[in-house]
C-alpha positions in Angstrom: 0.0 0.0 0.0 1.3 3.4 -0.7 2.2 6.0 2.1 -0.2 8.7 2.5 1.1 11.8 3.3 -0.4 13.1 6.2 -1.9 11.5 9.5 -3.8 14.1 11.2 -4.3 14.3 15.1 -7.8 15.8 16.2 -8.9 17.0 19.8 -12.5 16.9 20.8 -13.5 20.5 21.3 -14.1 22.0 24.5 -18.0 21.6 23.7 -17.6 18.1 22.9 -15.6 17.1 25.9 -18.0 19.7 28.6 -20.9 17.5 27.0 -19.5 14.2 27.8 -18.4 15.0 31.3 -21.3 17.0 31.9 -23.6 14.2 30.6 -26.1 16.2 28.5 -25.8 19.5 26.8 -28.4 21.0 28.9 -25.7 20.6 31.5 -23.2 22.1 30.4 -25.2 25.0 29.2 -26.6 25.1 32.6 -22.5 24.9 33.8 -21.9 27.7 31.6 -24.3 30.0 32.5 -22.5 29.7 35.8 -18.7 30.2 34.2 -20.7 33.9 33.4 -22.2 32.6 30.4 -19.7 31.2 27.7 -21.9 29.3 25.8 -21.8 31.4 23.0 -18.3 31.6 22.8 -17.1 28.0 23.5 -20.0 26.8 21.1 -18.7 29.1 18.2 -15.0 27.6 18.3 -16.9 24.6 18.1 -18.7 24.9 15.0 -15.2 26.8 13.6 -13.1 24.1 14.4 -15.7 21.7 13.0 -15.6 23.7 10.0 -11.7 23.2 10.1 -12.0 19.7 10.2 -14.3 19.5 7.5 -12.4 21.8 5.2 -9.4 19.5 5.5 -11.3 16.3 4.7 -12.7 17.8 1.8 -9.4 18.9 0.4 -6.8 16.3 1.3 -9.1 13.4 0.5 -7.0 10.1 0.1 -4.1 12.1 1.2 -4.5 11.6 4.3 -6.4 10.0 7.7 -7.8 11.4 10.7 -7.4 10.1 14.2 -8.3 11.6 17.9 -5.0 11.6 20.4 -6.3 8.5 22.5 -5.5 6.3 18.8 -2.1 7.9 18.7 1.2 5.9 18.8 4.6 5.7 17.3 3.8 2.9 15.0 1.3 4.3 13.2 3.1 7.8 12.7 5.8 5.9 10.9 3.4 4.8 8.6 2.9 8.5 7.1 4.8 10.9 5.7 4.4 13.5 8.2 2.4 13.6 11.8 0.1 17.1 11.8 -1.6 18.2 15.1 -4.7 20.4 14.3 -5.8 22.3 17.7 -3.8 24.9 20.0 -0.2 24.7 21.6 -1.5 22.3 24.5 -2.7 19.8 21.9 0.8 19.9 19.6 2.8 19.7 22.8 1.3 15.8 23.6 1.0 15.0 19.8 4.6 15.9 19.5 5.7 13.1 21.8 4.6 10.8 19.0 6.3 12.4 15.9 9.9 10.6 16.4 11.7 11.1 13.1 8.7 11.9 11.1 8.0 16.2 10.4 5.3 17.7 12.7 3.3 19.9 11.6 0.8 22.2 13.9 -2.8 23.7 12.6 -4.3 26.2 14.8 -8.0 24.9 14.5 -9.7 28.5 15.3 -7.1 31.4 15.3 -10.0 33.7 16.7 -9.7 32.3 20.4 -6.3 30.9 20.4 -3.1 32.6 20.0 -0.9 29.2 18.7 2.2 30.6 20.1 4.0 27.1 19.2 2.2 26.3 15.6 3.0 28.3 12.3 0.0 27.1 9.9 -3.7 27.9 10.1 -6.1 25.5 7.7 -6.0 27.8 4.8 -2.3 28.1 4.6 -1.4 24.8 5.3 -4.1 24.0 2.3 -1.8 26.3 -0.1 1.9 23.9 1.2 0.2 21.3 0.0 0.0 22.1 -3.3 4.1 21.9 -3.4 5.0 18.4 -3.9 8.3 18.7 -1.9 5.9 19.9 1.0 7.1 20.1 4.3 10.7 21.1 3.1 11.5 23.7 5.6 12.2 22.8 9.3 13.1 24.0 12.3 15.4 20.9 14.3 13.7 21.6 18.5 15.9 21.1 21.6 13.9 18.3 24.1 14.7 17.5 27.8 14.7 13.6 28.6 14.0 12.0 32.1 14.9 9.3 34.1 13.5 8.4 37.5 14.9 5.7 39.5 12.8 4.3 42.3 14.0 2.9 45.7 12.8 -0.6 44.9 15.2 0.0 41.7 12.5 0.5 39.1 13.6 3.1 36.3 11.2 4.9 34.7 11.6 7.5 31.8 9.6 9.8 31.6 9.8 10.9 27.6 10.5 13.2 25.6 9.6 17.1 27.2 9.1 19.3 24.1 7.9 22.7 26.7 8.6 22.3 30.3 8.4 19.5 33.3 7.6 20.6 36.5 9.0 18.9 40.2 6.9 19.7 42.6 4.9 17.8 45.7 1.7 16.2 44.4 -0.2 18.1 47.2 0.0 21.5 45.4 0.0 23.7 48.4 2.5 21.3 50.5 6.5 22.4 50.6 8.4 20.4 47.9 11.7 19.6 49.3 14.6 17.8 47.2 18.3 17.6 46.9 19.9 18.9 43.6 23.1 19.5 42.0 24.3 19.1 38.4 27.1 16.9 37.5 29.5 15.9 40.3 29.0 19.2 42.0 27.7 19.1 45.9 24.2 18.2 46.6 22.5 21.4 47.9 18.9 21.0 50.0 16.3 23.0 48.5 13.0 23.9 49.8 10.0 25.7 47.2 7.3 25.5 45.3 8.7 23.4 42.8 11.4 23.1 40.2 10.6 24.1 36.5 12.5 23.1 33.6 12.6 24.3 30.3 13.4 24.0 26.8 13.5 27.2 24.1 10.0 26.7 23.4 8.9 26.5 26.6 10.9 29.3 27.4 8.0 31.9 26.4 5.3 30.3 29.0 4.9 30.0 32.5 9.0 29.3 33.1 9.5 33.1 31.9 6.4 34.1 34.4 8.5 31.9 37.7 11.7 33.5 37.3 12.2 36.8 39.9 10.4 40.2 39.2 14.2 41.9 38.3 15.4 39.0 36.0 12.2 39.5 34.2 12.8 42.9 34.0 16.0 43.4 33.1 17.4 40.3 31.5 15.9 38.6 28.5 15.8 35.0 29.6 13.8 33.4 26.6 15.8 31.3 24.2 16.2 30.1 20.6 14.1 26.7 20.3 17.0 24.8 18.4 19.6 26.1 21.1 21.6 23.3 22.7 20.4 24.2 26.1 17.8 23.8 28.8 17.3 26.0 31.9 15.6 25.6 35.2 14.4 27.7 38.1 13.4 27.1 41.8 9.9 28.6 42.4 9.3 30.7 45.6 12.2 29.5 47.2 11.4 32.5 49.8 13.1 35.6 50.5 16.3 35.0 52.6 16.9 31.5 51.0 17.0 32.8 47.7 20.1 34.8 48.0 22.3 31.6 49.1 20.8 28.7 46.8 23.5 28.1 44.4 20.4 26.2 41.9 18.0 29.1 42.1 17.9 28.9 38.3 20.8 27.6 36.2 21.2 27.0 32.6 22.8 23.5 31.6 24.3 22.5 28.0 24.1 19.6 26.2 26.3 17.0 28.1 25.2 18.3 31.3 22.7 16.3 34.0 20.9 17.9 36.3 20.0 15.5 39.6 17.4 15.5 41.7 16.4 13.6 44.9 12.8 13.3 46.3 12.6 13.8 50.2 8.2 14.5 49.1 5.4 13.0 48.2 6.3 14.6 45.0 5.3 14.0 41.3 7.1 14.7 38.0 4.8 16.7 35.5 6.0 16.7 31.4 4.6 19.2 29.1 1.8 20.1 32.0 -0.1 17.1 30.5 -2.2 14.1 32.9 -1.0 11.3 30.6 2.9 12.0 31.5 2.8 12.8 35.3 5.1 10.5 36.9 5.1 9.7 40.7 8.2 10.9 42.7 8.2 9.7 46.2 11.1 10.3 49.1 14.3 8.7 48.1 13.6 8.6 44.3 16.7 10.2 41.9 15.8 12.1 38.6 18.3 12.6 36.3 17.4 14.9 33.3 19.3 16.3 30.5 19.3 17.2 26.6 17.9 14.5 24.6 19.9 13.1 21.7 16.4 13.4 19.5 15.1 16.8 18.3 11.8 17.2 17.2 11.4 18.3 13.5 8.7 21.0 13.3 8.0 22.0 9.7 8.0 25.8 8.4 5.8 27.7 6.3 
């Protein structure tokens, strides 16, 4: 059988998914009317990323197939010529997990309520690429972070590739998180916050440019290139006095480098601030993280 050229990753719409959990759409329109009445506006990016959908079927026809994420896997992306997430950023992050060697490439799915910091087509222009044969044949090569956690009872678990940011925190949000951390040989230093946050350049935009301190945000420019060989981390709310004698507050790290860190929480290991790749981190458990040897090919415009 010949390869078709694109498999495309859907997400349920915020309509669809409210309807379900809600179980009936008098439900959720009750719920919204609550949420100060975003019916209308949820329910129009439904019909527009319907629309989308639609549009794309139409065009591409044998081209290409159409999944939901929960059918996603790295076997059947190898079986396409290129893996293409249609929603916002939060939808390519997880789909990008999946691409491996194949081109990504993200479709916002209604530009009029999300910004799609992370994806560069919208349906109509990604329509128009197609039309090139050689299509996707510009690229920019992504940076990703990959884990390690390894378990008192000696179970090693990895935690994946992180396209955006993972967060180290205790699983009860409001609770201390305390750790160890150092990177390389250098001495363990104790640490108590709100949480470690790690990023990569394209995560660098997001919330990890929000944690840093009020002057670094300021007066430095900490955001960084996508395709640069480097990840950075910060400690979050480490409190006032302890902040000006952690030698980890927030570090950068090149590629070569691993940062450690040991549990002494209930803690849990977030990637990409997604459900499916939260990863428990109990006292005594060692995460090692550090430039993957992978980069994730996004395709250009």
């Amino acid at each position: 059988m010949q390869q078709k050229d694109f498999l495309i990753c859907m997400k349920r719409t915020k309509w669809q998914r409210d309807v379900e959990r809600f179980g009936s759409a008098r439900e959720a329109r009750r719920i919204y009317r609550l949420q100060n009445n975003i019916f209308r506006r949820v329910y129009g990016s439904h019909l527009r990323q319907l629309e989308s959908i639609e549009l794309l079927q139409r065009a591409l026809g044998d081209r290409a197939d159409f999944i939901y994420r929960e059918d996603l896997s790295p076997d059947l992306v190898m079986k396409y010529g290129a893996l293409v997430s249609l929603g916002g950023d939060n939808h390519f992050i997880y789909v990008a997990r999946f691409a491996g060697i194949r081109p990504l490439i993200g479709i916002n799915s209604d530009p009029r309520t999300s910004s799609g910091a992370l994806v560069h087509f919208t349906t109509q222009s990604f329509l128009e690429c197609t039309r090139n044969p050689s299509f996707p044949d510009r690229f920019e090569t992504w940076t990703m972070i990959e884990g390690q956690i390894h378990h008192p009872d000696g179970k090693t678990v990895a935690t994946g590739p992180c396209i955006s940011e993972t967060g180290i925190r205790n699983a009860f949000a409001d609770a201390m998180s305390r750790y160890y951390i150092r990177i390389n040989d250098e001495p363990w230093e104790e640490q108590k916050s709100s949480g470690l946050l790690l990023s990569t350049g394209a995560g660098s935009t997001g919330w990890f440019h929000n944690c840093l301190p009020h002057t670094m945000q300021i007066y430095e420019d900490p955001t960084f290139a996508r395709d640069e060989q480097i990840f950075r981390f910060v400690a979050r709310e480490p409190g006032f006095h302890k902040q000006h004698y952690y030698r980890y507050l927030y570090r950068t790290l090149n590629r070569g480098d691993t940062l450690e860190i040991i549990s002494e929480m209930d803690g849990e290991v977030i990637v990409d601030a997604q459900p499916e790749t939260s990863f428990a981190f109990g006292p005594g458990a060692r995460a090692e993280f550090r430039l993957s040897d992978d980069h994730l090919l996004v395709a250009l415009p």
